[in-house]
OpenMM code with the backbone's topology and positions (N, CA, C; nanometers):
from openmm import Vec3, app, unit

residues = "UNK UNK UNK UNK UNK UNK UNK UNK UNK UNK UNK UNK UNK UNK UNK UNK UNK UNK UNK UNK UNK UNK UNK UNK UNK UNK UNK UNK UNK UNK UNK UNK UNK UNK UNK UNK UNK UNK UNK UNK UNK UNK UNK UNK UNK UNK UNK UNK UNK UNK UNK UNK UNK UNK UNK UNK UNK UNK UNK UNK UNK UNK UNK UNK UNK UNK UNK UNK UNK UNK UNK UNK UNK UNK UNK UNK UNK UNK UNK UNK UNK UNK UNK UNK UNK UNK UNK UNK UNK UNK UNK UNK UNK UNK UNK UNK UNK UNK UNK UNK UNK UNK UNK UNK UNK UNK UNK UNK UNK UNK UNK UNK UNK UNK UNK UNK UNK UNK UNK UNK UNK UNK UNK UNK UNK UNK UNK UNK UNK UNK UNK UNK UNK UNK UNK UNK UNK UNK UNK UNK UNK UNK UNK UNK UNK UNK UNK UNK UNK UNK UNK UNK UNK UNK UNK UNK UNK".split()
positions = [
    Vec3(6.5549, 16.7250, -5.6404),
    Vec3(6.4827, 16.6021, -5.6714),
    Vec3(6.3340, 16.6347, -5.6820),
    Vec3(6.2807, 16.5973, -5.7516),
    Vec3(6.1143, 16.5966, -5.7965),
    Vec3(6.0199, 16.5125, -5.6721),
    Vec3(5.8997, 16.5844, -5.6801),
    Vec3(5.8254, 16.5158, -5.5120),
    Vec3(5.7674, 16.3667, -5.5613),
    Vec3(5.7804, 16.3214, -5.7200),
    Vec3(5.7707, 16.1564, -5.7351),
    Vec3(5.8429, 16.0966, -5.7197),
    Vec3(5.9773, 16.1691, -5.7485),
    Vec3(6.0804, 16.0849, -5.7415),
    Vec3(6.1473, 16.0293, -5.5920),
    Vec3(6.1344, 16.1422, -5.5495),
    Vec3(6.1429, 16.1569, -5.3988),
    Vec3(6.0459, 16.0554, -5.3197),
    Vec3(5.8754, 16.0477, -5.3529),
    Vec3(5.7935, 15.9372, -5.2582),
    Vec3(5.8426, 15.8515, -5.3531),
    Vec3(5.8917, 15.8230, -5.4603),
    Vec3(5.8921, 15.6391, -5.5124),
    Vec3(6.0566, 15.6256, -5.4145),
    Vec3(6.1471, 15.7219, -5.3953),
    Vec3(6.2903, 15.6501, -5.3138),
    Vec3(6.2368, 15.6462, -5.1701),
    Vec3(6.1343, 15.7345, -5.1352),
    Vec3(6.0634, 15.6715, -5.0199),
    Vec3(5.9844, 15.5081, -4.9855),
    Vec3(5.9315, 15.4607, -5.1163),
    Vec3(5.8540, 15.3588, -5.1365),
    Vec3(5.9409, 15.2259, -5.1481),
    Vec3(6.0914, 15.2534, -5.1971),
    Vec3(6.1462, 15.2064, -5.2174),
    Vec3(6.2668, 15.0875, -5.1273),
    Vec3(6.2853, 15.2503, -4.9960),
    Vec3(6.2963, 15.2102, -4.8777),
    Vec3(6.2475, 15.0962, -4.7911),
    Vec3(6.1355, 15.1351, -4.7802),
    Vec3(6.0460, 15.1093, -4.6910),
    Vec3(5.9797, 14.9376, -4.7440),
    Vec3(6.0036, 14.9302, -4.8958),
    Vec3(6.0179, 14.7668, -4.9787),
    Vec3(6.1289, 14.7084, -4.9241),
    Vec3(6.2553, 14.7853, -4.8876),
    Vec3(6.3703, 14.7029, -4.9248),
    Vec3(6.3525, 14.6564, -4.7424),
    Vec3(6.3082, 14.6992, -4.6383),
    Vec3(6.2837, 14.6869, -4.5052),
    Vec3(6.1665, 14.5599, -4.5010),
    Vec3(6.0638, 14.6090, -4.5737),
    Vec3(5.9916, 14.4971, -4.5757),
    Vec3(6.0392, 14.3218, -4.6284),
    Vec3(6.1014, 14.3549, -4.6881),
    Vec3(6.1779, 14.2288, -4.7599),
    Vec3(6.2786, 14.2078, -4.6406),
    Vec3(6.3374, 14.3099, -4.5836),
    Vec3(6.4043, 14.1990, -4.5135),
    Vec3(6.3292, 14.1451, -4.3791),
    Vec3(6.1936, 14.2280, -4.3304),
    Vec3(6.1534, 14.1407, -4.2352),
    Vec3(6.0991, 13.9978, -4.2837),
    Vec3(6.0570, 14.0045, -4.4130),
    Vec3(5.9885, 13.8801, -4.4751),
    Vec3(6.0977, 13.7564, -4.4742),
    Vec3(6.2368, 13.8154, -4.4837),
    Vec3(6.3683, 13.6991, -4.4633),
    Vec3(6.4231, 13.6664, -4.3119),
    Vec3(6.3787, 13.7837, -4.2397),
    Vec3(6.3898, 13.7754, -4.1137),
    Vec3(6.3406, 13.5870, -4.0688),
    Vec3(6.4315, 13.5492, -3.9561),
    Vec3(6.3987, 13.4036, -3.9433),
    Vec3(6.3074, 13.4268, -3.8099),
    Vec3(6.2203, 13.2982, -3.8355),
    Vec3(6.1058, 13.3006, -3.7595),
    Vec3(6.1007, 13.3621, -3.5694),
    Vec3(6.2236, 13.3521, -3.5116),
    Vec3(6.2306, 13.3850, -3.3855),
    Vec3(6.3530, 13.4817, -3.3963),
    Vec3(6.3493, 13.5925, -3.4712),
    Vec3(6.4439, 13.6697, -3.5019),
    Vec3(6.3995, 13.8325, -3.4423),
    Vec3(6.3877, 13.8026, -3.2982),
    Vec3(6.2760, 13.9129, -3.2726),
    Vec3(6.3663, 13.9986, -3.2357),
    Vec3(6.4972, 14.0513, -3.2023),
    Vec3(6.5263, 14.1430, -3.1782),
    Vec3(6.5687, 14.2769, -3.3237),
    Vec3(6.5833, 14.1225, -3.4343),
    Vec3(6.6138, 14.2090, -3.5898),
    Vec3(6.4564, 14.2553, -3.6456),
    Vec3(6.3547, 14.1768, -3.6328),
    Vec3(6.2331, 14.2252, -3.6210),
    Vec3(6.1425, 14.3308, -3.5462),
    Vec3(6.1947, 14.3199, -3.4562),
    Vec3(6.1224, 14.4835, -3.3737),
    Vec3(6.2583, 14.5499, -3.4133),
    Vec3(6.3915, 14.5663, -3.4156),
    Vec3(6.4731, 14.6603, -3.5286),
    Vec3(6.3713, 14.7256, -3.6622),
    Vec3(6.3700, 14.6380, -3.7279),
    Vec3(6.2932, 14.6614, -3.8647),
    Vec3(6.1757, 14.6999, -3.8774),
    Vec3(6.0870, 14.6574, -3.7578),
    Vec3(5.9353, 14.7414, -3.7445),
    Vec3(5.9668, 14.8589, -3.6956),
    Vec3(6.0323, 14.8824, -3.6410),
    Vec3(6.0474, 15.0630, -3.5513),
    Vec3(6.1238, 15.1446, -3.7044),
    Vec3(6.2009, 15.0860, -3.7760),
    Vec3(6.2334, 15.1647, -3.8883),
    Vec3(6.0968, 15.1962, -4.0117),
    Vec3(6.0388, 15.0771, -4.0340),
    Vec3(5.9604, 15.0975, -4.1246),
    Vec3(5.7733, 15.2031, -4.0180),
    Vec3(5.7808, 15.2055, -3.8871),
    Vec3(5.7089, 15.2715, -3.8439),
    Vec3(5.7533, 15.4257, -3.8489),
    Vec3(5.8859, 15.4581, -3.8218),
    Vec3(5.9494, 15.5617, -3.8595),
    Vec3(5.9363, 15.6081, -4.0099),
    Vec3(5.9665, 15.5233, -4.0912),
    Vec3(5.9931, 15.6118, -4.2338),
    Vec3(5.7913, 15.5899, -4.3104),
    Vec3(5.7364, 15.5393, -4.2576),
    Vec3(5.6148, 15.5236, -4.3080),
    Vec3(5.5287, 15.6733, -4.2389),
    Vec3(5.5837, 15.6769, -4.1444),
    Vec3(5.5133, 15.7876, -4.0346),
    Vec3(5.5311, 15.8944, -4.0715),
    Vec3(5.6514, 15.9270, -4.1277),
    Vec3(5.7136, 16.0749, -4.2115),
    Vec3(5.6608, 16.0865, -4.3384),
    Vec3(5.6458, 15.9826, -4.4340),
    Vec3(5.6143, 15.9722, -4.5816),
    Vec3(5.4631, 16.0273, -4.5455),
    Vec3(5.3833, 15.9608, -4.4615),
    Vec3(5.2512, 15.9671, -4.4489),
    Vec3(5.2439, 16.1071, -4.3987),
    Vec3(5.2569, 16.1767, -4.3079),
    Vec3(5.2719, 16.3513, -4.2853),
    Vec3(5.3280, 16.4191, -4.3910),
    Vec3(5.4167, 16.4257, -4.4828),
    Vec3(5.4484, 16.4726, -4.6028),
    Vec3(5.3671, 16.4043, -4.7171),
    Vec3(5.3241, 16.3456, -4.7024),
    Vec3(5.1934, 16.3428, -4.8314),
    Vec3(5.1126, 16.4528, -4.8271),
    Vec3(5.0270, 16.3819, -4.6965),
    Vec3(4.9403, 16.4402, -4.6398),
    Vec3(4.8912, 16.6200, -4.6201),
    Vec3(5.0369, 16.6396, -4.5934),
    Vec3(5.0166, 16.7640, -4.5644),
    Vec3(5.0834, 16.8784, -4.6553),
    Vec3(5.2106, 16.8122, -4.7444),
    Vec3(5.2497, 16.8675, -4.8707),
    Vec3(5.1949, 16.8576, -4.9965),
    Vec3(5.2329, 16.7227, -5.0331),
    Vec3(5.1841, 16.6449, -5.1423),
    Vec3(5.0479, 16.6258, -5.2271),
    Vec3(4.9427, 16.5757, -5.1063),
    Vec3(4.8079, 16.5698, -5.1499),
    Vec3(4.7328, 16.6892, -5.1926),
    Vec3(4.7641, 16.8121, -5.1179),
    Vec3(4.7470, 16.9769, -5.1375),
    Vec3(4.7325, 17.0078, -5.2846),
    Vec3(4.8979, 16.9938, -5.2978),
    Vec3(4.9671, 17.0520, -5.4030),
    Vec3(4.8900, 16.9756, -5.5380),
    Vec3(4.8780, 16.8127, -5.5166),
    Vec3(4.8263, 16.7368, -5.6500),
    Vec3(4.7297, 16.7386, -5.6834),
    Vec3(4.6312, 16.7713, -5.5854),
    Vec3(4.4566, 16.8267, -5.5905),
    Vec3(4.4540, 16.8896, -5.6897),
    Vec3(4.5006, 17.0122, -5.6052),
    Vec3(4.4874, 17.1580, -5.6798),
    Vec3(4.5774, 17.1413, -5.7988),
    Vec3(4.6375, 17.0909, -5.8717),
    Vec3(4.6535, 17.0667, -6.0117),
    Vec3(4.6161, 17.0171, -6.0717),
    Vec3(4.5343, 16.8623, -6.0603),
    Vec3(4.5169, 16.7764, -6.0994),
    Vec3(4.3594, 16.7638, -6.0364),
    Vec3(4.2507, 16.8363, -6.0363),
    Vec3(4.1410, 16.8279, -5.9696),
    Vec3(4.0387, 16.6638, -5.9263),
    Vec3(4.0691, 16.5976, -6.1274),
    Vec3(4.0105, 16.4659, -6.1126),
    Vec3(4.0494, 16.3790, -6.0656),
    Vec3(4.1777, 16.4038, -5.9403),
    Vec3(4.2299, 16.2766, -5.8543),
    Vec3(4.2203, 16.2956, -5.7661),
    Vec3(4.0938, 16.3963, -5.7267),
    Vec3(4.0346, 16.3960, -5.5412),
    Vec3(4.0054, 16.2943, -5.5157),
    Vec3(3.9059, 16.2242, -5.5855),
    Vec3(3.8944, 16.0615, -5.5511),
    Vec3(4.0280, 15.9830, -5.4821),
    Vec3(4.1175, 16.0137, -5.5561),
    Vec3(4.2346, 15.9383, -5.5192),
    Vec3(4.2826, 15.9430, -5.3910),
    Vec3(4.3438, 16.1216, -5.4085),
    Vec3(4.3572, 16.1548, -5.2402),
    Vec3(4.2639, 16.1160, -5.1655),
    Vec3(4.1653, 16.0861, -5.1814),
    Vec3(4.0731, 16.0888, -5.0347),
    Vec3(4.0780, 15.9028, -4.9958),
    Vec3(4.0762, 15.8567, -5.1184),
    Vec3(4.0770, 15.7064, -5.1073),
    Vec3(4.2313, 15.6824, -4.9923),
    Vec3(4.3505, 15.7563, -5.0778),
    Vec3(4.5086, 15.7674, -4.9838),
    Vec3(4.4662, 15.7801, -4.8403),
    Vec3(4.4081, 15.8588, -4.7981),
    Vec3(4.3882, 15.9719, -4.7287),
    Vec3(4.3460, 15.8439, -4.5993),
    Vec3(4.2494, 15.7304, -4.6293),
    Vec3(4.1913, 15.6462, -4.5544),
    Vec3(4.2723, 15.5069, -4.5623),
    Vec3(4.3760, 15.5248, -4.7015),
    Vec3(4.4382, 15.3890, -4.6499),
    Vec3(4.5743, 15.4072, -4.5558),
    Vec3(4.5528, 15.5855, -4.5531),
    Vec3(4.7099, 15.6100, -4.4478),
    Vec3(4.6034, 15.6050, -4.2871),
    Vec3(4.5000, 15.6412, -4.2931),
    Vec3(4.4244, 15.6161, -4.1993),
    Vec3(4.4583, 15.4420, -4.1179),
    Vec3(4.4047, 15.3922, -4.2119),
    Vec3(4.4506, 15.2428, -4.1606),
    Vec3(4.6068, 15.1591, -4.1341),
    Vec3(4.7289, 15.2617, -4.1925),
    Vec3(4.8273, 15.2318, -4.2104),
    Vec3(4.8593, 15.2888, -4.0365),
    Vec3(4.8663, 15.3829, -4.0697),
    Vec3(4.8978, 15.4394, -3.9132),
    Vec3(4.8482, 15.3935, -3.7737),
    Vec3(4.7474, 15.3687, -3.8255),
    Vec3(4.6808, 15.2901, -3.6393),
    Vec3(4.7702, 15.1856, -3.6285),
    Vec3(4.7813, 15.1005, -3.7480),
    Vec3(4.8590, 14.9579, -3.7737),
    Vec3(4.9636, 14.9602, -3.7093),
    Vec3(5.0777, 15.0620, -3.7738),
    Vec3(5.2059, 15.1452, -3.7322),
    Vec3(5.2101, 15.1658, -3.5428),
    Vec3(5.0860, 15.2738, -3.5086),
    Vec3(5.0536, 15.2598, -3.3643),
    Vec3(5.0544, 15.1357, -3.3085),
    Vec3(4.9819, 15.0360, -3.3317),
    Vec3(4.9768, 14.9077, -3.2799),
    Vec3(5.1125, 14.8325, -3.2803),
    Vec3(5.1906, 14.8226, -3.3800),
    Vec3(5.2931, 14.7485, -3.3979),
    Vec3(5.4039, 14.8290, -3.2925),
    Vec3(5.3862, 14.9752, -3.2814),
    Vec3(5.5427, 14.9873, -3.1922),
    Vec3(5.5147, 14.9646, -3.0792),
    Vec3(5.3707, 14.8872, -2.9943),
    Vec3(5.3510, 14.8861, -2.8739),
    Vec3(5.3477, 14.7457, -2.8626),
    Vec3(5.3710, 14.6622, -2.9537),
    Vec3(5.3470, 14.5220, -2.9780),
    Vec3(5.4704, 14.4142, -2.9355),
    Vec3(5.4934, 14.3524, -2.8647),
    Vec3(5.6158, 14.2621, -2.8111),
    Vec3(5.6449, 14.1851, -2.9323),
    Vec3(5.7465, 14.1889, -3.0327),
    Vec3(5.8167, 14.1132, -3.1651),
    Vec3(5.7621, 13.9610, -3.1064),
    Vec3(5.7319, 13.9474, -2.9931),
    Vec3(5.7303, 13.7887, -2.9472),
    Vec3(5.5845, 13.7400, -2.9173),
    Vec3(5.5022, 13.8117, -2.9632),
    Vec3(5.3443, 13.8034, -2.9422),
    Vec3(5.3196, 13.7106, -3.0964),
    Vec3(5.1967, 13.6695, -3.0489),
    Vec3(5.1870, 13.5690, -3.1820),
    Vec3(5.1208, 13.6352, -3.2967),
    Vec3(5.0881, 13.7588, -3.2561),
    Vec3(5.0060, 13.8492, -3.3779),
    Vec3(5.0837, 13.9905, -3.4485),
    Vec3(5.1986, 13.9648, -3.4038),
    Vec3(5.3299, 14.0718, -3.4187),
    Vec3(5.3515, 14.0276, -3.6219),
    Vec3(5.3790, 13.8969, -3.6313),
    Vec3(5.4187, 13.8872, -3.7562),
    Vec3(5.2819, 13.8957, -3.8638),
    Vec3(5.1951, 13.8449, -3.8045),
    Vec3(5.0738, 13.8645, -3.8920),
    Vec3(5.0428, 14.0036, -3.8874),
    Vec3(5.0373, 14.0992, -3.7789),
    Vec3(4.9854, 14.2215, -3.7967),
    Vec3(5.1001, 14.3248, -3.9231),
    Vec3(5.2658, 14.2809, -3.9189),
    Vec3(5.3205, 14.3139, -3.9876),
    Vec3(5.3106, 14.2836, -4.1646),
    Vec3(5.2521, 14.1773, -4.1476),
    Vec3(5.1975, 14.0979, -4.3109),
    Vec3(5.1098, 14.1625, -4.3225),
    Vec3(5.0465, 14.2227, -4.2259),
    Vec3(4.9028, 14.3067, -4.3221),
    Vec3(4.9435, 14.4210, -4.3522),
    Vec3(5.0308, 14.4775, -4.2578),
    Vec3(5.0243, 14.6245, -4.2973),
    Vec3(5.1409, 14.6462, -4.4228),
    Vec3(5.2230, 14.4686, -4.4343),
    Vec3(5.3035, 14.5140, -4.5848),
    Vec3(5.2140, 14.4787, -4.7030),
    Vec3(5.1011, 14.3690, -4.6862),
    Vec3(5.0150, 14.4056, -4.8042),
    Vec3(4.9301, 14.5460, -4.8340),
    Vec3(4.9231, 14.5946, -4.7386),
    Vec3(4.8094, 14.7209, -4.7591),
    Vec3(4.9424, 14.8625, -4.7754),
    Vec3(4.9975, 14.8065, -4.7363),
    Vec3(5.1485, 14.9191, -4.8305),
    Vec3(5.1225, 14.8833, -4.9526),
    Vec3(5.1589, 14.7806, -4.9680),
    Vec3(5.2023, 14.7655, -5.0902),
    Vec3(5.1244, 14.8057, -5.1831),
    Vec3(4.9898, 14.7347, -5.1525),
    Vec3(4.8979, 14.7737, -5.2625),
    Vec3(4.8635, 14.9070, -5.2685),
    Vec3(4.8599, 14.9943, -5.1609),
    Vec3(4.9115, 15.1164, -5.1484),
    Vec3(4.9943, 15.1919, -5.2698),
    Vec3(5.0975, 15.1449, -5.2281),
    Vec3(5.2091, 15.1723, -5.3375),
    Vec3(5.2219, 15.1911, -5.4808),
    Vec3(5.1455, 15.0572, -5.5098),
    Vec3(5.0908, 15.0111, -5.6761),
    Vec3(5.0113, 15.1103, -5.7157),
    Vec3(4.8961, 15.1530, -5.6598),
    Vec3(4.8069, 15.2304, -5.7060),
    Vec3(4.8593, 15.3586, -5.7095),
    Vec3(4.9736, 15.4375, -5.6406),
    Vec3(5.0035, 15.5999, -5.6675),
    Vec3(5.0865, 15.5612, -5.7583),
    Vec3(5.2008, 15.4663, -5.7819),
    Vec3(5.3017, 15.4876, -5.8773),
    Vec3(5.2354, 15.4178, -6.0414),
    Vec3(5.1278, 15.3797, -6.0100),
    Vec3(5.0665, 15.3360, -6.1761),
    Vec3(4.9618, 15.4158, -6.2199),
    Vec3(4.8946, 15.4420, -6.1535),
    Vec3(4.7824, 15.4963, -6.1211),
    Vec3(4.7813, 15.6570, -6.1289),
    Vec3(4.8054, 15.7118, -6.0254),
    Vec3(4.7677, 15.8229, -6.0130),
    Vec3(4.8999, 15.9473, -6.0240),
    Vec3(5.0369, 15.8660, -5.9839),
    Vec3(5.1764, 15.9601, -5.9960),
    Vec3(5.2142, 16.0213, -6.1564),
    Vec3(5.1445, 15.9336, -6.2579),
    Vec3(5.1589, 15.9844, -6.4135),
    Vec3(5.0767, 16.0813, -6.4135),
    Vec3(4.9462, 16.0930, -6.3945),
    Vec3(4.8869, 16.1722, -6.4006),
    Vec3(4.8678, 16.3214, -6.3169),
    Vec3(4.9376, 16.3170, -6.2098),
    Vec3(5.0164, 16.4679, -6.1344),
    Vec3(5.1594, 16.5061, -6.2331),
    Vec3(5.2079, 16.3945, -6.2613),
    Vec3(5.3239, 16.4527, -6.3459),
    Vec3(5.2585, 16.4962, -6.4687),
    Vec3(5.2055, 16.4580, -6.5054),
    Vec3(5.1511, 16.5467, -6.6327),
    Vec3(5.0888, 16.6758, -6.5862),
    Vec3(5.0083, 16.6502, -6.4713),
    Vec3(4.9452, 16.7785, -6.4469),
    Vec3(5.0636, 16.9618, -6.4228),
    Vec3(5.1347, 16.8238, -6.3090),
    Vec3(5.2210, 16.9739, -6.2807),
    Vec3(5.3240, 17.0521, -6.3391),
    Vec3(5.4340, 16.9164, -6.3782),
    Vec3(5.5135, 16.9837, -6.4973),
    Vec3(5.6548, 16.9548, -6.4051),
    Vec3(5.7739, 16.9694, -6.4918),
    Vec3(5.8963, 16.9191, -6.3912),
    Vec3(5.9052, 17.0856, -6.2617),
    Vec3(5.9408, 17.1529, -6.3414),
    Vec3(5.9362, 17.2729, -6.2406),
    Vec3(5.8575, 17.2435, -6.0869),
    Vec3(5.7921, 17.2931, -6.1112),
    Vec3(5.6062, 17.2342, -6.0037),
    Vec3(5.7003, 17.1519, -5.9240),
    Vec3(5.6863, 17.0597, -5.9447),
    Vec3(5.7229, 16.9070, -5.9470),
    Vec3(5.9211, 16.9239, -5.8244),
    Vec3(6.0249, 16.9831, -5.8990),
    Vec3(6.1076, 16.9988, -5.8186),
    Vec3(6.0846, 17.0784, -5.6923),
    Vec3(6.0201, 17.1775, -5.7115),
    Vec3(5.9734, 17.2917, -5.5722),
    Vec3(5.9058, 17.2048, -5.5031),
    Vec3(5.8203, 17.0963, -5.5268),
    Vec3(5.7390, 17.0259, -5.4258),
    Vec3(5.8027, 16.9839, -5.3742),
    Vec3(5.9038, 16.8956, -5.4614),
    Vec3(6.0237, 16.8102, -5.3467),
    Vec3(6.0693, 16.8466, -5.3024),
    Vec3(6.1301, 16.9834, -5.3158),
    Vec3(6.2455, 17.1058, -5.2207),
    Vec3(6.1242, 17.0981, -5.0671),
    Vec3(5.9799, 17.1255, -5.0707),
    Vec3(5.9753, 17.1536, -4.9708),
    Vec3(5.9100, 17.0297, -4.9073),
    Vec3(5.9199, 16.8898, -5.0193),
    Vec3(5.8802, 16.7513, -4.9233),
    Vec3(5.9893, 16.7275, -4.8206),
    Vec3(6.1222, 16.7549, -4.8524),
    Vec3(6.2378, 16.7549, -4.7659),
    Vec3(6.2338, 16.8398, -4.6971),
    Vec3(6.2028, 16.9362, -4.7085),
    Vec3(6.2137, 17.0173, -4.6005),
    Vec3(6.1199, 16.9675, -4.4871),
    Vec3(6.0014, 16.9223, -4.5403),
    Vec3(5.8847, 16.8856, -4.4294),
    Vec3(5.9515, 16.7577, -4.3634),
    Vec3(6.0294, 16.6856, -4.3967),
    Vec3(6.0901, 16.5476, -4.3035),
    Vec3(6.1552, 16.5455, -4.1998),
    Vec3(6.2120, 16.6958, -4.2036),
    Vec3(6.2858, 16.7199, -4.1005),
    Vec3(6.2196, 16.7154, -3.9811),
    Vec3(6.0715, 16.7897, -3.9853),
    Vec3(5.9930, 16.8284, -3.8661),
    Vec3(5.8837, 16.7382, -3.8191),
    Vec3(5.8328, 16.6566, -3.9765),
    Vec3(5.7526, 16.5729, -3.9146),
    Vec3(5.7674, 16.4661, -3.8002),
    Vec3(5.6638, 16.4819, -3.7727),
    Vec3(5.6094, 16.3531, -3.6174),
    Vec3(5.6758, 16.2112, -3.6882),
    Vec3(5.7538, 16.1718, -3.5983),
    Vec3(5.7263, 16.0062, -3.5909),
    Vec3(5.6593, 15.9341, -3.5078),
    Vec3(5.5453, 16.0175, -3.4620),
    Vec3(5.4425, 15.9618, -3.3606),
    Vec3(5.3504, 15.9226, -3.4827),
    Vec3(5.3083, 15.7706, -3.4709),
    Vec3(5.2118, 15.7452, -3.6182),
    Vec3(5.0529, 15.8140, -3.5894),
    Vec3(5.0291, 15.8178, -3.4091),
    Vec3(4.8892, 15.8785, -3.3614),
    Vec3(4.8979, 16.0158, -3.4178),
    Vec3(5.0327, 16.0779, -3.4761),
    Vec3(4.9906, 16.2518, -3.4527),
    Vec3(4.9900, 16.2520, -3.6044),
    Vec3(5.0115, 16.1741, -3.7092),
    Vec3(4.9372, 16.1992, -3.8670),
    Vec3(4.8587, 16.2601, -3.9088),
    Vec3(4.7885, 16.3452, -3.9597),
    Vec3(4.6543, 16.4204, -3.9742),
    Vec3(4.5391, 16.2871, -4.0032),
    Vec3(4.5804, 16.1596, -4.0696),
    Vec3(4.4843, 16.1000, -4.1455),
    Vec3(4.4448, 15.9884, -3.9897),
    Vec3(4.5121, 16.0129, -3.8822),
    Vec3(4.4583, 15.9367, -3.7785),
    Vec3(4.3452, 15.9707, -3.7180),
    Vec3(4.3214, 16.0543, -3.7140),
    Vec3(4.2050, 16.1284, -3.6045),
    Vec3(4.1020, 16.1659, -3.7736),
    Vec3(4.1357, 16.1249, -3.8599),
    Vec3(4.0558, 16.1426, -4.0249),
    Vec3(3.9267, 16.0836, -3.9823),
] * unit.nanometer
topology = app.Topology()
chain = topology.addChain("A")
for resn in residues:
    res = topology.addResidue(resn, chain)
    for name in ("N", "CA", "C"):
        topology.addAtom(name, app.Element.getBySymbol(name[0]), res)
């Protein structure tokens, strides 16, 4: 699998989780802290395999989307503390669902901007080849990464 194809079935995930906390019913806190500990989990891994595979690799091909990475680089910054905050957060606190609404808008919009934005333009840069070897070793990196959201590189950024 190719390392776009691979973060958009990552992105994809992590939508289909968000949607269901958004259907989640209002005092549904045990399916809600369920669904925040998953999407803190798979956000926590995506964000260390960017970070530490991904962003590398797309630089150095693609030089005129340092801007980009570095812009990523600070909204995984803010994603992760979020992530930190939410798995220490009681589903039954009154700032549990709002703190989760922010951190699915700032995904999201997140999201929009690599897959319109900036993922055409690494695919052009790198080429399918490139492109499958990255993903061979984005999987490989999932295995090992932290699901601690504090131990991210872009936390201590």
């Amino acid at each position: 699998m190719d390392a776009i194809v691979l973060l958009k079935d990552d992105h994809k995930t992590v939508e289909k989780l968000f949607k269901e906390f958004e259907k989640a019913g209002e005092e549904a806190y045990a399916e809600k802290r369920r669904i925040a500990d998953q999407v803190i989990e798979e956000l926590t891994v995506h964000a260390v395999i960017e970070e530490q595979v991904f962003y590398p690799a797309a630089r150095e091909a693609a030089p005129d989307t340092k801007d980009h990475v570095l812009e990523s680089v600070e909204e995984h910054h803010v994603v992760v503390w979020m992530l930190a905050e939410l798995a220490g957060l009681d589903p039954e606190d009154e700032r549990f669902d709002a703190k989760m609404t922010v951190l699915i808008e700032n995904v999201r919009h997140h999201v929009e901007e690599e897959e319109k934005e900036w993922f055409p333009e690494v695919r052009k840069a790198m080429g399918r080849n490139r492109l499958v070897e990255l993903g061979e070793r984005l999987q490989e990196a999932k295995k090992t990464a932290t699901r601690d959201p504090l131990e991210v590189p872009s936390a201590t950024a």
